[in-house]
C-alpha positions in Angstrom: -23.6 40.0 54.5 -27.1 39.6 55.5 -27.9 43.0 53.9 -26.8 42.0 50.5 -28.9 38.9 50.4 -31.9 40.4 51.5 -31.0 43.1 48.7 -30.8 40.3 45.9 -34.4 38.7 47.3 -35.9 42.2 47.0 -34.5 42.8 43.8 -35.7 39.4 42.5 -39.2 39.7 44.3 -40.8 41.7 42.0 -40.1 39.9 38.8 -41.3 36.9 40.2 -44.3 38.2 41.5 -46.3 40.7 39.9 -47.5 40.3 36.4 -46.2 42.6 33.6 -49.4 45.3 33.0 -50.7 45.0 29.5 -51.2 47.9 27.2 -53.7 48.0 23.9 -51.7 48.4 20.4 -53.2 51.4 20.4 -51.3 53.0 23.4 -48.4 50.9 22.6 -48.6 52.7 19.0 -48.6 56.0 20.7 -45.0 55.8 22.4 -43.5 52.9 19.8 -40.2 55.5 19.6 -39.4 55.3 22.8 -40.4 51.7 23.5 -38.9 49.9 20.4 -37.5 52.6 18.6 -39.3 52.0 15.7 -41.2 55.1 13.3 -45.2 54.7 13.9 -45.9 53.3 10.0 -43.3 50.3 10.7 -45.0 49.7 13.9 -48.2 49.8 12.3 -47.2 47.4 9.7 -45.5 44.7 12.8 -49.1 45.0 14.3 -51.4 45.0 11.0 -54.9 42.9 12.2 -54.1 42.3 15.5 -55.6 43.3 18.6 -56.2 42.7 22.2 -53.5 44.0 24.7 -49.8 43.0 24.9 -46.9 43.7 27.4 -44.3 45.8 26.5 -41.6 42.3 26.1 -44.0 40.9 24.0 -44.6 43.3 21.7 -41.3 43.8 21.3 -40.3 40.7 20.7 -43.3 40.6 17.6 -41.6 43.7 16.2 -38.4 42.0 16.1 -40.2 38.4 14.7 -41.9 40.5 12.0 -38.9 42.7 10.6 -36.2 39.3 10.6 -39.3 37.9 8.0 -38.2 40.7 4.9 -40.1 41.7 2.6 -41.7 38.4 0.0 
């Protein structure tokens, strides 16, 4: 029993504390198939302008922002 609580604190360890590394759009741009599954011209149109450097759950979660806004 003690094993499978120790397990759970392990498991939950590392989310809690080590910050998620940060990638430039450009790198994220390189390998948006197999990180969003999205073509390279929509990810390019998500990340039109911006700049700086984002973790992979963020930039995800701006892909998903931009393509629920359609087209005006």
């Amino acid at each position: 029993m003690a094993t499978t609580n120790k397990k759970a604190v392990e498991a939950a360890a590392p989310a809690q504390g080590k910050a998620a590394k940060k990638y430039t759009v450009e790198k994220l741009q390189a390998n948006c198939r197999q990180l969003f599954g999205v073509s390279t011209s929509t990810f390019a149109g998500a990340t039109y302008g911006m700049t700086g450097t984002y973790t992979v759950e963020e930039m995800k979660a701006h892909i998903e922002a931009w393509s629920k806004k359609g087209v005006k």
